[in-house]
Each structure stands twice: as C-alpha cells, then as structure tokens.
N, C-alpha and C positions, 0 to 999 in steps of 0.2 A: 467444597465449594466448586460451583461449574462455571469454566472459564467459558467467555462470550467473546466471539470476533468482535469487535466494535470499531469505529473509525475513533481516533485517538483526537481529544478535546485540547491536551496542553501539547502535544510532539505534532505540531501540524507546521505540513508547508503549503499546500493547497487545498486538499478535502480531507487530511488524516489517513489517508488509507495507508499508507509505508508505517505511519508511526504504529497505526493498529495494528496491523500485522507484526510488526516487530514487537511490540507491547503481549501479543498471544503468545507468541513462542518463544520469550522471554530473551532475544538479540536486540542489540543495538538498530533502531532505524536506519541508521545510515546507511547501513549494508543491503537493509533491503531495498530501502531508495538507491545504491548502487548498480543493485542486481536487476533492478526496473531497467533503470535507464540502459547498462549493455542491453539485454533481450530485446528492449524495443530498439534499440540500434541496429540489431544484428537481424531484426524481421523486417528490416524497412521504418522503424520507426510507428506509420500509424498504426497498424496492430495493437501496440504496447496504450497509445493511448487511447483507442476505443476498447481498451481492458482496463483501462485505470479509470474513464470514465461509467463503465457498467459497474466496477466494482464501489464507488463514490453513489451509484444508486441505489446499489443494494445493499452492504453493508452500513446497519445502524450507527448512529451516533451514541 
C-alpha cells in the first residue's frame, strides 16, 4: 500500500498539516508541531508561517 502525505482529518490543530506530517513518518505530531514552532522562531517567525500556510494549500485533505 502507498502512503499519501495528506493533511490529518482527526490530529488537527489548525489546518492538519503537523498532524499529517507526523501521521506519514509515523512520529507523534507534537514534535513536529514543536519543531514548526522553534524554526519559525529562529527565522524570524514569518517564514515558518508563509510555509505552513503554502503547505495548508497544497497538501490534500
């Protein structure tokens, strides 16, 4: 069976993108909603979120 990035329908906090990500590579969301939040802290912030909202485009439901 072929795994599909998709945005995550039940592990959502905003648009599912952390939960789906973590739901593909089989880790706990949380760490990757951790690892969101440092990187976009550490570029200044809005970077991180015109990257979580590109990815909320195009990443399917």
């Amino acid at each position: 069976m072929e795994k599909k990035l998709r945005r995550s329908i039940v592990d959502r906090k905003i648009c599912g993108v952390c939960g789906g990500i973590g739901e593909y590579f089989n880790i706990d969301p949380t760490i990757v909603r951790l690892g969101w939040v440092f990187l976009s802290l550490f570029s200044c912030g809005f970077p991180g979120l015109i990257a979580y909202f590109i990815a909320c485009l195009i990443i399917p439901e």
